[in-house]
DRENNU-499023 format. One record per residue (C-alpha): residue in one letter; x, y, z. Coordinates in steps of 0.2 Angstrom, whole numbers, plus 5000, padded with zeros to 4 digits. Layout:
DRENNU-499023
aXYZ/...
This chain:
DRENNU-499023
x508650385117/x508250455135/x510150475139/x510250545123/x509250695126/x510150735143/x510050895150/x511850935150/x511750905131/x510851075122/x509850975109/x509551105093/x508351065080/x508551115061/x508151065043/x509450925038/x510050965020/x511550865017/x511950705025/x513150655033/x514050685052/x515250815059/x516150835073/x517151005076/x517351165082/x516251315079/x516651445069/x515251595071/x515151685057/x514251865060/x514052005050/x515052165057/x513652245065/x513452425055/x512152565057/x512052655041/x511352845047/x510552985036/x512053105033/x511953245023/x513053285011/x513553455000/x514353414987/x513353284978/x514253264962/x515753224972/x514753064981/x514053024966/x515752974960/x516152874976/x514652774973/x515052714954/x517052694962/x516452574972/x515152504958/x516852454948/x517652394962/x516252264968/x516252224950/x518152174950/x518052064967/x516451984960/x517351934945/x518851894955/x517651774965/x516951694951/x518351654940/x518951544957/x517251464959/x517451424942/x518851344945/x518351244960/x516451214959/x516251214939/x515451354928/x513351304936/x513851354951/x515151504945/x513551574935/x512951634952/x513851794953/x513251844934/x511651884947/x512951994956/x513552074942/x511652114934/x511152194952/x512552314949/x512252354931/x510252364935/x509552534932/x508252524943/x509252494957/x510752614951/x509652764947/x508652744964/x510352764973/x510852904962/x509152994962/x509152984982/x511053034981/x510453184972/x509253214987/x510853244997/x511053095007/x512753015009/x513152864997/x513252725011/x511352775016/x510652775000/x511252604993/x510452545011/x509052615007/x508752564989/x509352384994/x508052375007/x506452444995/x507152294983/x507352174996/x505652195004/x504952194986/x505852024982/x505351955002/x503452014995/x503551874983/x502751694983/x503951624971/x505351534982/x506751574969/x506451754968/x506451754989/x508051684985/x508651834977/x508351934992/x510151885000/x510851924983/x510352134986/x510752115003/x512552034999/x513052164984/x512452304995/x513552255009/x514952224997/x514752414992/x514552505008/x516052405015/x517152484999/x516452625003/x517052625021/x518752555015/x518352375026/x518852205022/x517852065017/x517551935028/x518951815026/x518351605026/x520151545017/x520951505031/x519751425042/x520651285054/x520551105053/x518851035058/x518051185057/x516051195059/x515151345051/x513951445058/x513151595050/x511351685047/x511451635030/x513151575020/x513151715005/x513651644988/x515351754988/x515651675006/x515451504999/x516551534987/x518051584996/x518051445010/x519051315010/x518151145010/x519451045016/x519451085032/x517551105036/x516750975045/x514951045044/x513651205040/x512451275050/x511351405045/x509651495053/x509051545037/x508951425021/x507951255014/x508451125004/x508651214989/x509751354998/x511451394991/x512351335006/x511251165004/x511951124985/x513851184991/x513551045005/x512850914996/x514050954980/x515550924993/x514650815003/x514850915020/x513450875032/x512251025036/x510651065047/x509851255040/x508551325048/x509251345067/x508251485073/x509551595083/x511151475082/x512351635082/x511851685097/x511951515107/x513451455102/x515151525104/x516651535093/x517651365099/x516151245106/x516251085102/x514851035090/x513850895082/x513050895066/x511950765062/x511250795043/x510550645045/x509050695057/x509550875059/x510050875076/x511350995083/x512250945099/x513351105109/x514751065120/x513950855122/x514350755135/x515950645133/x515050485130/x513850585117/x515450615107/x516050415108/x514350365102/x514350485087/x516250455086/x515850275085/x514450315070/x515750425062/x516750245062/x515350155056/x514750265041/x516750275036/x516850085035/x515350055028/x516150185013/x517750075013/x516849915013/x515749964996/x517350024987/x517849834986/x516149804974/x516749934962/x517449844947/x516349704953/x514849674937/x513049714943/x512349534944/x511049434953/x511949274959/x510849194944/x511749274932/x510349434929/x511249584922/x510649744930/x511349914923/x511850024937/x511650224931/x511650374940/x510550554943/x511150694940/x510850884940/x512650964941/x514150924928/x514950944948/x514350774950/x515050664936/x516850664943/x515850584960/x514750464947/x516250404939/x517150384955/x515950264963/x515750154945/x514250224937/x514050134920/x512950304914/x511950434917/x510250374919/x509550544922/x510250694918/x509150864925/x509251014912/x508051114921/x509251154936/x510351254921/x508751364919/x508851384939/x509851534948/x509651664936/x508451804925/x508351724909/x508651534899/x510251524895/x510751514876/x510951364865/x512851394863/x512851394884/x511851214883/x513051134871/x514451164880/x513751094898/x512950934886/x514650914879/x515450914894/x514350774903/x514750664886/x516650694884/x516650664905/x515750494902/x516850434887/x515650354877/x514550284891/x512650324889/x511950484893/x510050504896/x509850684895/x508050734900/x507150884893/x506751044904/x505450974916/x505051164922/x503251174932/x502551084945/x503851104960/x505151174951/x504751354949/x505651474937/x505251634937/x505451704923/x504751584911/x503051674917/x502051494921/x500651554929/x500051514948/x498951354946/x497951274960/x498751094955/x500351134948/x500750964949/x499150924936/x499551094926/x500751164913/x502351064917/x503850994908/x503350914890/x501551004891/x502651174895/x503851134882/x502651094868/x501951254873/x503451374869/x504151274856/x505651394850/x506151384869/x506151204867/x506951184850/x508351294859/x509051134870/x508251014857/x509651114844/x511051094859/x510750924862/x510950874845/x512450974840/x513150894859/x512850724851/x514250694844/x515450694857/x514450544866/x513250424868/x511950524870/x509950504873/x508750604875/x507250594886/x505450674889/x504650704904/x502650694910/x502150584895/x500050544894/x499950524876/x500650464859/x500350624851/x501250704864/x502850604859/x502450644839/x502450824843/x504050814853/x504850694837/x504150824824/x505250994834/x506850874834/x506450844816/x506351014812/x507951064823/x508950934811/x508550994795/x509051174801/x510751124807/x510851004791/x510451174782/x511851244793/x513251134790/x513251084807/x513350914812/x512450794825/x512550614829/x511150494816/x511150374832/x510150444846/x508850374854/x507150434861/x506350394876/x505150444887/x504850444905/x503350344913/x502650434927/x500950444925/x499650314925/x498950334908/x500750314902/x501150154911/x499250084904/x499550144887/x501550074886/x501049954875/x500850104863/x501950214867/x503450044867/x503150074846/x503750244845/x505150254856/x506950164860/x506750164878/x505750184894/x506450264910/x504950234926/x505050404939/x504250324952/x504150494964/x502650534954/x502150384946/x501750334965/x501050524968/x499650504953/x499250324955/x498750334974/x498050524974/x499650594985/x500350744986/x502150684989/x502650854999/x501150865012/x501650795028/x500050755035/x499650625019/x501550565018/x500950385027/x500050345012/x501550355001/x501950164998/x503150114983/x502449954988/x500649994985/x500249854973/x499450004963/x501050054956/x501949884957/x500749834945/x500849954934/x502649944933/x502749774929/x501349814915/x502649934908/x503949814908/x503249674900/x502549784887/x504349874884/x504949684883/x503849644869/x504049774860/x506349754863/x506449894872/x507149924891/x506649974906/x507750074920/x506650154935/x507650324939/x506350364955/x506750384974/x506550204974/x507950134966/x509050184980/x508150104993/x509149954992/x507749855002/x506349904985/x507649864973/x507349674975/x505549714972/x505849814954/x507249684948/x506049544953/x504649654942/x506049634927/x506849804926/x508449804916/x509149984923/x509250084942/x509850244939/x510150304958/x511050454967/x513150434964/x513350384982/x512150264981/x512850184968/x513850044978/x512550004990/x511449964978/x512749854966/x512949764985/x511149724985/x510949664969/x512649554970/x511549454985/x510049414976/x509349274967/x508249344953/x506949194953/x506949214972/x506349404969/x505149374955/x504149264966/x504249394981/x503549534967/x502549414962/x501449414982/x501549584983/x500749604966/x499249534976/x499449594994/x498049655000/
């Protein structure tokens, strides 16, 4: 590693967002520098009617952009610029131009200024989501003063082959336009994990490092770069035997792709015959065309609350249903385990007015939330039934503690049926119920809970986070975080065995079942399901193909007692 960190290779640290590595050339991305100045104007009706000229035609090109990221990304991510579209029609952002206009001050400046009070406003904010939306004022205000100065956008579709992108931020309308194909990374100064350029790289599976503190200024349109979204590590104009060694990891993490597609019509078996479903997570109807590709059986785990996400209000029933009826005519009659909004805790939505709590994680999240705004949650509960019929769906509920929780949740289903049987409208008699296990009491009361429900889906990310006191996103506890603590191993096989007597199954859809050196560990415990990220998919089923059940029952067994 010494060598590695040579001084004629410039070393640059960031957030790693998207696995993977990249090799290219880098293409700087900066904003045309502009200096909007107070000019005064004399005829203010006439500037007036620059301003809404330019409002229709930012409206046009954002429609234009949307209908093609519809096209290639799929209507979640396309939904985006419907947060474009509101900032233009948003009267308090349209009348503080106007009124300013009015003042006598040329069009550009004030949209500047109104985009800047609203911007600071948004920056202001705690809330990571509505932080967020800060790049949205900032990106339609651009749009509107370039219209108005008669310049291009910035053009990304014909970016060359091998191309690595770097920017201060990749807008939503810049994402949009690039094309994929021929990028070979992202880097950004500005962003997290939940940024939009960190989805568009994980949805396309380009590596990316966010987070570079100044990167547009030390690097140079044409260096040669390496990404590593691995450990987000940026290398600028490496060394020629820096190049072969990532080279040769390129290699590697190519054949080891190559190598897994030979177990993909291959059953998920022990070598003692134990049948293990293999399902997969997740949150994007993006994703089930890379599920399917890599042999998924079902959907373990589907995320509703990610269709709440990225915009100003929940989206309507009729909206749902067509998202949950896409997921079960893509999976063709395969089982679909569609899980209930899971809002609260670390995922924050804004406009569903969940008060700032010391302990978010113990507070008003997910089924408690839901229970608590029960016309919101009869809304997807209405959805989901009248999706049924085009699959094999099921339906799941998150942050179980009780039985009464569950009888709750049954008795708005109920009520959802017999208003849609009231309506004529039809829904599947078949679906199961089922519930997640991530809580202690849950997994000690499972004996209970087994009576009332088809089936029983173990998250382990907080199952381990409430059974060993952990806060799973602070760094300076994280070496406490043990799925192997025989804590929570014990309490999974508690959950198993009372599933089991009671015929119903088991899948864990936690962190955990991707890891394929823990998966031993929970098929040895007797799970019956591992519902994992797509690309995990064949790595695990290559795990699983190696083992000997009996071999790993015994191992759980000695780690159930480890001391």
């Amino acid at each position: 590693m010494s060598k590695l960190m040579g001084v004629n290779n410039v070393l640059i640290r960031g957030i790693p967002v998207s696995e993977g590595i990249g090799l290219g050339r880098a293409v700087v991305v900066k904003e045309s520098e502009y200096v909007v100045r107070k000019v005064k104007i004399e005829d203010a009706g006439a500037e007036l009617r620059r301003f809404l000229d330019s409002i229709e035609k930012a409206k046009e090109q954002i429609r234009e952009i949307k209908a093609a990221t519809h096209e290639s990304l799929g209507e979640k991510n396309a939904m985006i610029f419907d947060a474009h579209l509101l900032i233009l029609d948003d009267p308090e952002f349209v009348n503080m131009v106007k009124w300013k206009i009015e003042e006598g001050v040329s069009a550009e400046f004030a949209i500047d200024e109104s985009a800047r009070f609203f911007e600071d406003l948004l920056l202001s904010l705690e809330d990571e989501y509505m932080r967020e939306r800060a790049n949205d004022i900032k990106d339609v205000a651009l749009r509107l003063i370039r219209i108005l100065n008669g310049e291009e956008q910035i053009d990304l579709k014909n970016l060359p082959e091998g191309s690595i992108l770097i920017a201060h931020d990749l807008t939503p309308s810049q994402t949009a336009q690039i094309n994929k194909q021929n990028v070979r990374g992202f880097i950004t100064e500005k962003g997290g994990k939940t940024s939009h350029t960190a989805i568009i790289a994980r949805t396309y599976g380009i590596p990316a490092v966010v987070g570079v503190e100044d990167i547009i200024n030390k690097v140079k349109n044409g260096d040669f770069l390496i990404v590593d979204g691995y450990e987000g590590f940026v290398y600028v104009n490496p060394e020629e035997y820096l190049i072969k060694e990532y080279e040769e990891k390129l290699v590697e993490e190519n054949r080891r792709k190559e190598e897994l597609k030979s177990f993909l019509y291959v059953e998920s078996k022990t070598q003692d015959e134990k049948r293990i479903k293999l399902f997969a997570n997740v949150a994007h109807i993006e994703e089930i065309d890379a599920a399917l590709k890599n042999g998924a059986e079902g959907i373990g785990l589907f995320r509703t609350e990610f269709l709440f996400m990225d915009r100003s209000q929940p989206p309507s029933e009729d909206e749902q249903f067509e998202v949950y009826k896409s997921v079960l005519e893509k999976m063709e009659g395969r089982p679909v385990i569609i899980r209930t909004l899971d809002a609260g805790g670390d995922k924050n939505i804004s406009y569903l007015n969940i008060d700032k709590e010391e302990n978010p994680f113990l507070g008003y999240r997910a089924i408690r939330f839901c229970l608590g705004n029960k016309e919101l949650f009869k809304i997807q509960l209405r959805a989901l039934l009248r999706a049924s019929i085009y699959g094999n769906l099921k339906i799941m509920f998150p942050m179980i503690t009780s039985s009464d929780e569950v009888y709750k949740a049954k008795l708005i289903i109920q009520e959802a049926e017999k208003e849609l049987k009231k309506q004529g409208i039809d829904y599947s008699q078949n679906i199961e119920i089922g519930i997640m296990i991530e809580t202690p009491s849950a997994a000690v009361i499972s004996d209970i809970l087994a009576k009332e429900v088809d089936f029983f889906s173990i998250g382990t990310n907080d199952l381990i986070q409430y059974t060993l006191a952990i806060d799973r996103t602070n760094d300076k506890v994280s070496y406490l975080y043990n799925p192997l603590h025989p804590a929570v191993l014990r309490l999974i096989k508690m959950t198993v065995e009372n599933a089991h007597k009671n015929g119903i199954e088991v899948g864990v859809c936690g962190e955990i079942a991707s890891n394929p050196e823990i998966v031993s560990v929970l098929i040895g415990l007797g799970v019956d399901e591992l519902s994992v990220n797509p690309s995990k998919i064949l790595s695990v089923k290559k795990k699983i193909l190696q083992m000997k059940c009996e071999e790993e029952k015994r191992r759980a067994e000695d780690l159930l007692s480890w001391q």
